[in-house]
Short mmCIF file of the C-alpha atoms (twelve columns), coordinates in Angstrom:
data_MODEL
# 
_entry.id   MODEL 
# 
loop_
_atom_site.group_PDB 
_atom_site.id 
_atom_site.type_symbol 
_atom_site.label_atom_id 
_atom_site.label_alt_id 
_atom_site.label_comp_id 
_atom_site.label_asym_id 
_atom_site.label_seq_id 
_atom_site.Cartn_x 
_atom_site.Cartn_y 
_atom_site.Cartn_z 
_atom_site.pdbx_PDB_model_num 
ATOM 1   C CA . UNK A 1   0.000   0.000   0.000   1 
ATOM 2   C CA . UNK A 2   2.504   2.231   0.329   1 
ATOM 3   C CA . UNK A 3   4.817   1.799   -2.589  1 
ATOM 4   C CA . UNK A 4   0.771   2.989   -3.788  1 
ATOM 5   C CA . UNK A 5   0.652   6.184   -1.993  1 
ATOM 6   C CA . UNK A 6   4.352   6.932   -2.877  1 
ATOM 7   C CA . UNK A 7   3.404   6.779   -6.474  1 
ATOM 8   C CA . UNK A 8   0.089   9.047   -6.003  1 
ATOM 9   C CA . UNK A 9   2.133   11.684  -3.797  1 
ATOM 10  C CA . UNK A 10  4.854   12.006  -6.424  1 
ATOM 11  C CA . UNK A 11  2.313   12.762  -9.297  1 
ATOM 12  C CA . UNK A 12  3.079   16.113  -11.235 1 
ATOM 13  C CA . UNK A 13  -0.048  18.993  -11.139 1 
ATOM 14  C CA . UNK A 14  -0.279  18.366  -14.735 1 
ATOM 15  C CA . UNK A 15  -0.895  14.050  -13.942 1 
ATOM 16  C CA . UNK A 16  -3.289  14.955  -11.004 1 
ATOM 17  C CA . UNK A 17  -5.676  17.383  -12.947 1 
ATOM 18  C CA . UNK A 18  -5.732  15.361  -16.553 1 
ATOM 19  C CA . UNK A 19  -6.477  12.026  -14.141 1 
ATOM 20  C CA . UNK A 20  -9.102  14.104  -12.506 1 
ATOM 21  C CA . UNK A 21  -10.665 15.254  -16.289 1 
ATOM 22  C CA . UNK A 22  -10.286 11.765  -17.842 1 
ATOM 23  C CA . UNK A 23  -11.910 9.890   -15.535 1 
ATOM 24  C CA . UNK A 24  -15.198 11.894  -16.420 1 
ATOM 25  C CA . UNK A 25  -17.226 9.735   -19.034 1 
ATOM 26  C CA . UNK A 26  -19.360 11.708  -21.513 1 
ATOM 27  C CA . UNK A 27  -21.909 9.570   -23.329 1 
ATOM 28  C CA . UNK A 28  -22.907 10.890  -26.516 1 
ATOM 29  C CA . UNK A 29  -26.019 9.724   -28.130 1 
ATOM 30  C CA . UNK A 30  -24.239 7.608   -30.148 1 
ATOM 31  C CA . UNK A 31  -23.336 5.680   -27.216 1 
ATOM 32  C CA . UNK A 32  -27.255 4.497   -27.097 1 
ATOM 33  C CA . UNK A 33  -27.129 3.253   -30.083 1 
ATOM 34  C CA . UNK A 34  -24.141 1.261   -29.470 1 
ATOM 35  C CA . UNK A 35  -25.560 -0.385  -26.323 1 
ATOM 36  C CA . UNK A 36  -29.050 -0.939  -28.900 1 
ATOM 37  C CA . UNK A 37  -26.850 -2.963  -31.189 1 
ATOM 38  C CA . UNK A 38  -25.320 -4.981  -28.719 1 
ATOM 39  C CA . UNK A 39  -28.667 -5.741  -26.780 1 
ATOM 40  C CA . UNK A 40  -30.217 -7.116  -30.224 1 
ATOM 41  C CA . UNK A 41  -27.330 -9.295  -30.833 1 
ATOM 42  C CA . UNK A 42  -27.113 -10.418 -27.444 1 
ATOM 43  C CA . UNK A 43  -30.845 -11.501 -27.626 1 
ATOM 44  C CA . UNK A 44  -30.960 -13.460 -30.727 1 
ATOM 45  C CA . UNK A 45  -28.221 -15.167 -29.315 1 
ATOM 46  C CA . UNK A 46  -29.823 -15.878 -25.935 1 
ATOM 47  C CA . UNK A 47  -33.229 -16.404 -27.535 1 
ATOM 48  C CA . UNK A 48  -31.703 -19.440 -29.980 1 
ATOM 49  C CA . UNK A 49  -30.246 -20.917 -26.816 1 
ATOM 50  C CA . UNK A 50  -33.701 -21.061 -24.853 1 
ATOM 51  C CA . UNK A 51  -35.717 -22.684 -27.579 1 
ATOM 52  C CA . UNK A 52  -33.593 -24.682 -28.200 1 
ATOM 53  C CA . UNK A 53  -32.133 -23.993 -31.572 1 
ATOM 54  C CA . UNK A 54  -29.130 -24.350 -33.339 1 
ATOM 55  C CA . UNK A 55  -27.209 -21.458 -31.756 1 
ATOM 56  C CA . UNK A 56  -24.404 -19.224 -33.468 1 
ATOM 57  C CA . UNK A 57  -22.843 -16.121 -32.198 1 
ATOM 58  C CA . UNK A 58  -23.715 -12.894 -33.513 1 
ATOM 59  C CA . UNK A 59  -21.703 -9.797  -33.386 1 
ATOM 60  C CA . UNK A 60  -21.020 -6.283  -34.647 1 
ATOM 61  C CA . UNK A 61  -18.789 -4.626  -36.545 1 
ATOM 62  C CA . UNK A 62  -18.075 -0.818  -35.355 1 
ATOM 63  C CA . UNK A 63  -16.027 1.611   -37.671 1 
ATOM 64  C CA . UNK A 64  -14.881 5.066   -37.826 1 
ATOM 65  C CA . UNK A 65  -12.342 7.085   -38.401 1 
ATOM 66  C CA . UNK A 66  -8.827  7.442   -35.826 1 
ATOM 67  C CA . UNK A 67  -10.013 9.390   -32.650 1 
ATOM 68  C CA . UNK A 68  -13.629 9.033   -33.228 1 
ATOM 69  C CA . UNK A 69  -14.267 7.371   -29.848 1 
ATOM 70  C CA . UNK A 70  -14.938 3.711   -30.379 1 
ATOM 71  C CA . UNK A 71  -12.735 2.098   -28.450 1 
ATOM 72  C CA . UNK A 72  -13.748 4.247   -25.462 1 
ATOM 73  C CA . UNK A 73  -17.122 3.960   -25.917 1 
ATOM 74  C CA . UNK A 74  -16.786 -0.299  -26.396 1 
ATOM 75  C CA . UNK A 75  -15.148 -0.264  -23.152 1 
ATOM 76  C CA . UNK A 76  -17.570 1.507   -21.427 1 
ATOM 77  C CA . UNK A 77  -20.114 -0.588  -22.822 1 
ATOM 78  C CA . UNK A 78  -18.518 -3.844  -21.879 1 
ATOM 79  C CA . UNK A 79  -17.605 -2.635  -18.812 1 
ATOM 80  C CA . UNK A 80  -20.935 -1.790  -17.511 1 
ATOM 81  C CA . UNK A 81  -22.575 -5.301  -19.618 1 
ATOM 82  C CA . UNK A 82  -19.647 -6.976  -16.848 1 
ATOM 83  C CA . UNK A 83  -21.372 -4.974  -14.128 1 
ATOM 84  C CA . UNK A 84  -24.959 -6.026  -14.521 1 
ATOM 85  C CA . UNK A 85  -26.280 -8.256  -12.021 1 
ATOM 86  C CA . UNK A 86  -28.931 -9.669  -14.099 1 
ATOM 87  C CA . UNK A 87  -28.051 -13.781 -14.195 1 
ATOM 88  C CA . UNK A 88  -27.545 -14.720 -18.219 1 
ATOM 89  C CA . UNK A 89  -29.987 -17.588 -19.055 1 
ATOM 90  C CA . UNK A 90  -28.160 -20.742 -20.140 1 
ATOM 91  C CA . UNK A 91  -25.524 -20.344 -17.285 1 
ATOM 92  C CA . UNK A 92  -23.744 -17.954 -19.636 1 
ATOM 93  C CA . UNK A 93  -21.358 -15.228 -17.981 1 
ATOM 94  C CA . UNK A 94  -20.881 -12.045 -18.356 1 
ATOM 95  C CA . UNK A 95  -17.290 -12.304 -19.034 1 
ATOM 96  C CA . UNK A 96  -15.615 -10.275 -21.997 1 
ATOM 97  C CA . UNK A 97  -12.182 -10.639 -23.441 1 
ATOM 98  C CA . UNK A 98  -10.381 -7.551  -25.587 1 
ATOM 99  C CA . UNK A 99  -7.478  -7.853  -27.919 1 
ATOM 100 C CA . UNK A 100 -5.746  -4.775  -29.828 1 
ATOM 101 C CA . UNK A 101 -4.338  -6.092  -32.462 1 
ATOM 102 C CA . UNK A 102 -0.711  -4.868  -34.138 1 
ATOM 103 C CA . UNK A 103 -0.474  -3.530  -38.255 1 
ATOM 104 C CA . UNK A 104 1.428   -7.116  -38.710 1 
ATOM 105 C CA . UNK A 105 -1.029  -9.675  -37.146 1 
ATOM 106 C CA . UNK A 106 -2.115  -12.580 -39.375 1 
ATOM 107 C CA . UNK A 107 -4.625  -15.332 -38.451 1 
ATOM 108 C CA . UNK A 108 -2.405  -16.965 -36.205 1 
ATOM 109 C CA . UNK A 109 -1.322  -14.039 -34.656 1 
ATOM 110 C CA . UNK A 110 -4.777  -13.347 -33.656 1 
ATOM 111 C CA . UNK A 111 -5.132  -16.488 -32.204 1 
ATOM 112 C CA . UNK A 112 -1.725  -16.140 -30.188 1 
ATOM 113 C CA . UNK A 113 -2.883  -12.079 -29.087 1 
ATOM 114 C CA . UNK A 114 -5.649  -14.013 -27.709 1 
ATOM 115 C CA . UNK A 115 -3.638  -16.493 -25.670 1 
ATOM 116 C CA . UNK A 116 -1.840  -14.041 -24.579 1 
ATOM 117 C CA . UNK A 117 -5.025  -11.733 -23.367 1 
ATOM 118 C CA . UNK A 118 -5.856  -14.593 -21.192 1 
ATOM 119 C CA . UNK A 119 -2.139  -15.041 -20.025 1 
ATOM 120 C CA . UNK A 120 -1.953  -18.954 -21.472 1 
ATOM 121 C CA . UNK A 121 1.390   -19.415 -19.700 1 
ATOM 122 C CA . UNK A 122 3.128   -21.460 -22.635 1 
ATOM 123 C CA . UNK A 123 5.391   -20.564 -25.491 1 
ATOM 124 C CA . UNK A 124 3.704   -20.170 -29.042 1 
ATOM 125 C CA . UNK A 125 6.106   -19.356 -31.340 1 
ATOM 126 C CA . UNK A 126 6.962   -22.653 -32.716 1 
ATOM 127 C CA . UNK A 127 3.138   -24.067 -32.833 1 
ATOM 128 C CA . UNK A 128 0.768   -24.869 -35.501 1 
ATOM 129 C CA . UNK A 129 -2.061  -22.888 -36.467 1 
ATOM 130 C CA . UNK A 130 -4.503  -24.699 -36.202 1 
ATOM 131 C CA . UNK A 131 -2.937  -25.691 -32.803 1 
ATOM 132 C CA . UNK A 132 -3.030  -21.962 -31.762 1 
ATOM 133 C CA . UNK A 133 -6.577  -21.779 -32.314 1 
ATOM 134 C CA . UNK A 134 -7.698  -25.312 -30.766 1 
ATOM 135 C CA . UNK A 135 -6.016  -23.718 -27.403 1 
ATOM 136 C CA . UNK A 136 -7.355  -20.303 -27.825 1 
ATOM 137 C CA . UNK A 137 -10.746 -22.230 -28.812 1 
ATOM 138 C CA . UNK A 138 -10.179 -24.449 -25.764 1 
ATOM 139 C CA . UNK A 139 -9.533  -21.179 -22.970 1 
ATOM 140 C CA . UNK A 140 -11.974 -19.002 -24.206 1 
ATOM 141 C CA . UNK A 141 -14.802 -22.010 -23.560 1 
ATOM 142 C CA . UNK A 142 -12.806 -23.452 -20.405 1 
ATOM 143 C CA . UNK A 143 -12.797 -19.606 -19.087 1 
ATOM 144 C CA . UNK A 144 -16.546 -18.909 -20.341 1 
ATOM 145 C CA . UNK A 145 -15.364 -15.442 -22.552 1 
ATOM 146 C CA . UNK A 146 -18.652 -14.990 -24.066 1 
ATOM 147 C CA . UNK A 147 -17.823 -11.687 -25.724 1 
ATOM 148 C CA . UNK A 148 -13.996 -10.942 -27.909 1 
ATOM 149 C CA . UNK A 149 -13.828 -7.310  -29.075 1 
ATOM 150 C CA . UNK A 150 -10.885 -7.437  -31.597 1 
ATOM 151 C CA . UNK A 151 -10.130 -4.206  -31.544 1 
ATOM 152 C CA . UNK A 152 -7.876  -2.303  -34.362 1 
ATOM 153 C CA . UNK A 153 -9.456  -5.275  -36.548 1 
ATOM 154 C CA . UNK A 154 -7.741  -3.956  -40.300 1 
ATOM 155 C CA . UNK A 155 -4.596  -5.422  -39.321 1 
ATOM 156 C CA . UNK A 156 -5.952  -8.305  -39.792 1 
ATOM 157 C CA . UNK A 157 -6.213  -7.743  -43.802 1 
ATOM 158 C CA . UNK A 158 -3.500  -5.498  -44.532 1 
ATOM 159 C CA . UNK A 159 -0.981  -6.048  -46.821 1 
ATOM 160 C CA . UNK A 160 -2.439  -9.558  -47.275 1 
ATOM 161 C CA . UNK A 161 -2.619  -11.445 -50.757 1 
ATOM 162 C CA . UNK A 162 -6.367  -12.505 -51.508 1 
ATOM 163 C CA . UNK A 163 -6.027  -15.977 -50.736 1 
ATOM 164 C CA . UNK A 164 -4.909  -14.482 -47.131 1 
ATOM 165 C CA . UNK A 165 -7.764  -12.526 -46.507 1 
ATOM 166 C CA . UNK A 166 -9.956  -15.471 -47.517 1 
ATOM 167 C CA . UNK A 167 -8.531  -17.256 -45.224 1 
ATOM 168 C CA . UNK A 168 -9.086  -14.745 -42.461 1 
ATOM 169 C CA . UNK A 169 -12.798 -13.618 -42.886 1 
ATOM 170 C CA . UNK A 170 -14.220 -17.759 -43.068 1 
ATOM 171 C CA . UNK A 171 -12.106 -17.367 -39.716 1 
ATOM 172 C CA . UNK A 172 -14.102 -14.523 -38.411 1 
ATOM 173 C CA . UNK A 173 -16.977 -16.626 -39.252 1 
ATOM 174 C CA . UNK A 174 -16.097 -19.492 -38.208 1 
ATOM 175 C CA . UNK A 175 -15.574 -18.534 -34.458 1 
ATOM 176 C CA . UNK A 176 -19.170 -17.513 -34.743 1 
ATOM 177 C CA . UNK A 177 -19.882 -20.814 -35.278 1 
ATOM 178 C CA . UNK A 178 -17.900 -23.073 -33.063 1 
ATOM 179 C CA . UNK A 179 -20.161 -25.991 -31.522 1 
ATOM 180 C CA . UNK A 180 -18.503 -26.083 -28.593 1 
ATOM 181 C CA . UNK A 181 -18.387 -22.517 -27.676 1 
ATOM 182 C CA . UNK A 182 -19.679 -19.721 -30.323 1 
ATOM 183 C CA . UNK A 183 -18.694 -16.292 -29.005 1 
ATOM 184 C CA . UNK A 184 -20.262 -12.815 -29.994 1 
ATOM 185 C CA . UNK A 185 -17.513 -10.567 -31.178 1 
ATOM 186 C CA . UNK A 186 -17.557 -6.748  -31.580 1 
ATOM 187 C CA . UNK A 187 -14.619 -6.182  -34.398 1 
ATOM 188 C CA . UNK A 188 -13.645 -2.610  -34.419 1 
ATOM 189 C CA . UNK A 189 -11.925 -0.159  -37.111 1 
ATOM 190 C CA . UNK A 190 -11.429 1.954   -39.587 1 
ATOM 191 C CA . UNK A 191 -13.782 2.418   -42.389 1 
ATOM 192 C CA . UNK A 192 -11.570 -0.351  -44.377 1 
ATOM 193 C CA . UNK A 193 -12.898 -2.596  -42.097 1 
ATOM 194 C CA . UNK A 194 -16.160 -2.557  -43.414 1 
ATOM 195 C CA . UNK A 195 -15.024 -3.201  -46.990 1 
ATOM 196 C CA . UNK A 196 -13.464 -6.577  -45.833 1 
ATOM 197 C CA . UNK A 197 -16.013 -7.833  -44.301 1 
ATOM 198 C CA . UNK A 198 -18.245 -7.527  -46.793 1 
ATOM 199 C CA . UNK A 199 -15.923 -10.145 -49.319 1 
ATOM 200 C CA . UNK A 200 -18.010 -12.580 -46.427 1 
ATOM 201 C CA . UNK A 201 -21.204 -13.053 -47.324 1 
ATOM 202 C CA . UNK A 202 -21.854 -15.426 -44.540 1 
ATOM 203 C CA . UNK A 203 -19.945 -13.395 -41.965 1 
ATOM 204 C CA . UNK A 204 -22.063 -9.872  -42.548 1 
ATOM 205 C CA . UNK A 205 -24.972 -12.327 -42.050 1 
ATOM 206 C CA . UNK A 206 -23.856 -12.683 -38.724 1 
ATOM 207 C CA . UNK A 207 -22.988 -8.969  -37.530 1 
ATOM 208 C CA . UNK A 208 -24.827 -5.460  -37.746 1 
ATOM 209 C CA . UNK A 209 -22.943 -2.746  -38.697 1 
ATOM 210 C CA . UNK A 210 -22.664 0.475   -35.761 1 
ATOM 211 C CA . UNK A 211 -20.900 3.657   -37.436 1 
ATOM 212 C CA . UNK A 212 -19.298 6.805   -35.971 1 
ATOM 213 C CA . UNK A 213 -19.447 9.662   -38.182 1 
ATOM 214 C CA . UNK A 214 -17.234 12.409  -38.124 1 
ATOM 215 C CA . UNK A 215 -18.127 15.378  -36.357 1 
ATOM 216 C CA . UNK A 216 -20.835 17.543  -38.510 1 
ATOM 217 C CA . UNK A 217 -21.158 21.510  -38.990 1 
ATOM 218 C CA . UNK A 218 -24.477 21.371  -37.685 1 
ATOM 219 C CA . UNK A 219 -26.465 22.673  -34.938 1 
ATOM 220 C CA . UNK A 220 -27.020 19.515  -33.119 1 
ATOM 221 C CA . UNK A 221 -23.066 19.200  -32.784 1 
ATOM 222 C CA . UNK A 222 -22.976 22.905  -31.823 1 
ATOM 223 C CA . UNK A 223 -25.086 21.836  -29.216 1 
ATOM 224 C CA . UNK A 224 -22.763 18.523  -28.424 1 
ATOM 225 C CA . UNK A 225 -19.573 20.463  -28.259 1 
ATOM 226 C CA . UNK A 226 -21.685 22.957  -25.971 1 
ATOM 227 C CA . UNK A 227 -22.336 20.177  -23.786 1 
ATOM 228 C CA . UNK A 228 -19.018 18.615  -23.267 1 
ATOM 229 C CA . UNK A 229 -17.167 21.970  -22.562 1 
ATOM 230 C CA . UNK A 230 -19.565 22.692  -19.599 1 
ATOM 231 C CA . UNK A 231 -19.543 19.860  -18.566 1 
ATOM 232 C CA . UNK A 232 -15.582 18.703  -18.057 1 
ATOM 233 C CA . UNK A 233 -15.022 22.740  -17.320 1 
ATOM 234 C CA . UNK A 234 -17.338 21.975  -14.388 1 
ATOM 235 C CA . UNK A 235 -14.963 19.501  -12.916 1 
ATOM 236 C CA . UNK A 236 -12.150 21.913  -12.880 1 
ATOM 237 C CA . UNK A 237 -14.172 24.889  -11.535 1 
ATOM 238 C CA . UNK A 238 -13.881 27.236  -14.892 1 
ATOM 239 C CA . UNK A 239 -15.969 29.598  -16.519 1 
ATOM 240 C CA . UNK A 240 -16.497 28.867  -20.097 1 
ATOM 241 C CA . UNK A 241 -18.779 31.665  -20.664 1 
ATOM 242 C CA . UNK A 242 -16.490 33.576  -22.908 1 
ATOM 243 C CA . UNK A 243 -16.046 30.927  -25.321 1 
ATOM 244 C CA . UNK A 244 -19.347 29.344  -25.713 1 
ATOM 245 C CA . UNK A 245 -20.327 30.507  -28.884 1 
ATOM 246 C CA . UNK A 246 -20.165 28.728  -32.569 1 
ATOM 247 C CA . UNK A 247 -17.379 30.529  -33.840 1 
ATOM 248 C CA . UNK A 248 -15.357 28.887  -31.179 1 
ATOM 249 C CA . UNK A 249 -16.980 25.933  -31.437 1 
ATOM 250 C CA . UNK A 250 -16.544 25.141  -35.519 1 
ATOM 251 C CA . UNK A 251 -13.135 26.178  -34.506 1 
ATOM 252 C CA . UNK A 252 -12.635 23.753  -32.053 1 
ATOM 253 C CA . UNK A 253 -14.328 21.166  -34.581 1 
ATOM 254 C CA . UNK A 254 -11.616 21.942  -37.437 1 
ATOM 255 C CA . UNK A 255 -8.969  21.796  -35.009 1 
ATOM 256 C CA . UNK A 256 -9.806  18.208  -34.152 1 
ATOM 257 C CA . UNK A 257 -9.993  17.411  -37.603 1 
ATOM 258 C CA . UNK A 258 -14.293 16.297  -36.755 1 
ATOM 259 C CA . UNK A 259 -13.211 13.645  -34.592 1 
ATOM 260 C CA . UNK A 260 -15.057 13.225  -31.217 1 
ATOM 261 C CA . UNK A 261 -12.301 11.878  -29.433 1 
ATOM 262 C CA . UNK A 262 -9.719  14.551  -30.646 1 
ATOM 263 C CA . UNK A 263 -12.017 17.298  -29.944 1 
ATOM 264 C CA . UNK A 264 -12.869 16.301  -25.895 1 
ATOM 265 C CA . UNK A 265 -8.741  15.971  -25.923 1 
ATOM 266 C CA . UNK A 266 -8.316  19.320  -26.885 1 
ATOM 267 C CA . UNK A 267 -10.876 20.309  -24.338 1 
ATOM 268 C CA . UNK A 268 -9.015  18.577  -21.662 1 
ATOM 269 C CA . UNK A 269 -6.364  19.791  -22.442 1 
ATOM 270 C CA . UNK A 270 -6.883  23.347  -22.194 1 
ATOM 271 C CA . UNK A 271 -8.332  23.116  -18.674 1 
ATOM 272 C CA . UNK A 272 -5.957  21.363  -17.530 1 
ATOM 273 C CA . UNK A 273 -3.414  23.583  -18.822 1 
ATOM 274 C CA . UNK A 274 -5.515  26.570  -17.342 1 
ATOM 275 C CA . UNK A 275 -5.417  24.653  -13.506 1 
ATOM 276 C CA . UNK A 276 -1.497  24.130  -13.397 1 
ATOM 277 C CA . UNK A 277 -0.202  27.650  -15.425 1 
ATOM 278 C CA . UNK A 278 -3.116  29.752  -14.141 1 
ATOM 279 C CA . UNK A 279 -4.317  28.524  -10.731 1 
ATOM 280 C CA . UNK A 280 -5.507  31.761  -10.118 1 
ATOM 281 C CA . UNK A 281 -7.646  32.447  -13.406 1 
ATOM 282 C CA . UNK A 282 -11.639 31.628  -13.384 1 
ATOM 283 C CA . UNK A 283 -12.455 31.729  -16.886 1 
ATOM 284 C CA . UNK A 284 -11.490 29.629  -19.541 1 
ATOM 285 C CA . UNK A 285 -10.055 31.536  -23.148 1 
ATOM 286 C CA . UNK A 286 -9.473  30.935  -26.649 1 
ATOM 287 C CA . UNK A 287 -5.966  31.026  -26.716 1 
ATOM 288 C CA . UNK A 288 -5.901  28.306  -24.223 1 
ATOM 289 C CA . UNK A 289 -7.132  26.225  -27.170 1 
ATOM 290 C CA . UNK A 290 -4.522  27.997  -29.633 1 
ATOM 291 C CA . UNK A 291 -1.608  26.466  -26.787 1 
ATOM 292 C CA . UNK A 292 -3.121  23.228  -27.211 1 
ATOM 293 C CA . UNK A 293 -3.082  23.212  -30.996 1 
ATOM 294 C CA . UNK A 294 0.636   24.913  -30.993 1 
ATOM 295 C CA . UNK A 295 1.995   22.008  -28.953 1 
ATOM 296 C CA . UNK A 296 -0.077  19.506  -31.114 1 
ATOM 297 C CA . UNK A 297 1.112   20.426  -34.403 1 
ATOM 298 C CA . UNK A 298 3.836   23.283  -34.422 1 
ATOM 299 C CA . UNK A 299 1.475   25.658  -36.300 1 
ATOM 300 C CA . UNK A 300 2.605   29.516  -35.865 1 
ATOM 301 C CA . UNK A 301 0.493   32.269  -34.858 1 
ATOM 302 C CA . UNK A 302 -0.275  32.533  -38.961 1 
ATOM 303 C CA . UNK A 303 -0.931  29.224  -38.648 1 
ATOM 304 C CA . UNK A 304 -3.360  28.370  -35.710 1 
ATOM 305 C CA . UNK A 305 -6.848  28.013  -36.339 1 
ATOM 306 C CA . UNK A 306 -7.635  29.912  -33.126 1 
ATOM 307 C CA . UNK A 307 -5.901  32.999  -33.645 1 
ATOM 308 C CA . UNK A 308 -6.719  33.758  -37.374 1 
ATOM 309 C CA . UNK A 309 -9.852  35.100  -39.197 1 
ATOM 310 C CA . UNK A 310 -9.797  31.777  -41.768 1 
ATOM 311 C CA . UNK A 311 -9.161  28.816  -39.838 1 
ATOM 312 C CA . UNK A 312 -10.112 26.812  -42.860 1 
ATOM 313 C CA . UNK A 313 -7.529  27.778  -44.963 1 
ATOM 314 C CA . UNK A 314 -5.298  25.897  -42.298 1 
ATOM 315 C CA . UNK A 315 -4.930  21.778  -42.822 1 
ATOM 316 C CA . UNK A 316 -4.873  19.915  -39.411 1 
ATOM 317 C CA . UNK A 317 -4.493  16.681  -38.188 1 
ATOM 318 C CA . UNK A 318 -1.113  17.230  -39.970 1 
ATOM 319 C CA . UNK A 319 2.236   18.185  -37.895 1 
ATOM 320 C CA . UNK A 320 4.131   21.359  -39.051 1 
ATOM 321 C CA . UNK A 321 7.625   22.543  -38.534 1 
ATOM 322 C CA . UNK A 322 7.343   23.924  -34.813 1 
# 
């Protein structure tokens, strides 16, 4: 415990007040949906197992661009599906495995990122397979994972020949479809993703597609971005008043390149920038966003999108010469 309290105590300002802002969760509507998806899959797997069907796992398949939000939002959903206390009929559990996978995994490195996800304590380098994926098969069933989010799931197909991918998306399918011990998987990526999968005609069959857009120039998210500035600038104690306006916010919007996840970064950011340089200061200002884009990308005064009249002009998401 105290090795614990060492580490908490020698925390830098700049740790303490990011930990505080992270740890707040906002749920976009989007986030409903998600949790909609899951529950239909979930039932038509549950319901096949009650009367007594044949039963295959079901599963969806999640895309959007980098720093949309998925992964955070898939967490938080399986997270809180863990939490229930609602008994699964069948004896099922509520036990949920997830792998990130890395830009050179093949089939049987998925199988082996699995093993390793549920620590299998033996080496794998020098096996089969189809030996890999009899054990993986094998701990996932003897360790009742129901769900497998394979998350970062392109990897899977990249730089692979045709034959490869084949290969790879009867796989997909096929763990769908084990006797012994089907599983419902929630495969996660970029847009790409989506293209693969649909080479499978019997794999789409078995998953529903949930997509997150890029962020929109609309009024509904004006209204979002409204939302999640008051909300984490409440956790800090700032005043956002001065900013909260949709110049600002289609600023903020460009600078994150439309992704959710970027944009709440940048947000974070800020404040937290504001607490540990500015303890004394109430209010939260533009140019504390045009600090966080600076350090993000080395764009110049002439060169930030929240300091000029035409952020537009300006190409983010791209690093300049600082």
């Amino acid at each position: 415990m105290s090795d614990i309290n060492n580490a908490t105590s020698n925390l830098t300002p700049s740790v303490e007040v990011l930990a505080k802002l992270k740890s707040r969760y906002y749920e976009f509507p989007r986030r409903e949906e998600l949790s909609k998806a899951f529950d239909r899959v979930l039932d038509q797997f549950l319901s096949a197992h009650l009367a007594d069907q044949h039963i295959e796992g079901r599963g969806l398949i999640v895309t959007g661009g980098t720093r949309t939000g998925k992964s955070h939002d898939i967490k938080d959903l399986l997270r809180s599906f863990a939490a229930s206390d609602e008994p699964l009929p069948g004896g099922f559990q509520r036990n949920y495995l997830r792998v990130s996978l890395r830009s050179t995994v093949n089939w049987k490195g998925l199988g082996v990122a699995i093993l390793e996800a549920v620590n299998y304590p033996f080496k794998l380098d020098h096996r089969s397979t189809a030996t890999i994926w009899s054990r993986a098969d094998s701990q996932l069933m003897r360790e009742k994972y129901l769900i497998v989010n394979i998350d970062e799931a392109q990897h899977l197909f990249s730089d692979k020949r045709p034959a490869e991918i084949e290969v790879i998306l009867n796989g997909l399918k096929d763990v769908m479809k084990r006797p012994g011990w089907p599983i419902l998987p929630i495969y996660s990526g970029v847009p790409e993703l989506l293209d693969y999968a649909n080479a499978n005609e019997q794999l789409t069959s078995l998953l529903e597609p949930v997509t997150y857009h890029d962020i929109a120039y609309d009024a509904a998210s004006l209204k979002e971005v409204d939302s999640i500035l008051v909300m984490f600038s409440d956790v800090v104690g700032l005043d956002p008043t001065e900013i909260r306006n949709s110049d600002i916010y289609n600023r903020l919007i460009h600078a994150s390149a439309r992704r959710w996840g970027r944009l709440i970064e940048l947000i974070i950011n800020a404040l937290a920038n504001v607490c540990v340089d500015h303890p004394d200061r109430k209010a939260l200002l533009i140019t504390d966003f045009a600090k966080v884009f600076r350090s993000w990308t080395g764009a110049s005064n002439a060169a930030n999108v929240f300091l000029i009249e035409n952020p537009y002009r300006i190409e983010t998401g791209i690093l300049y010469k600082a």
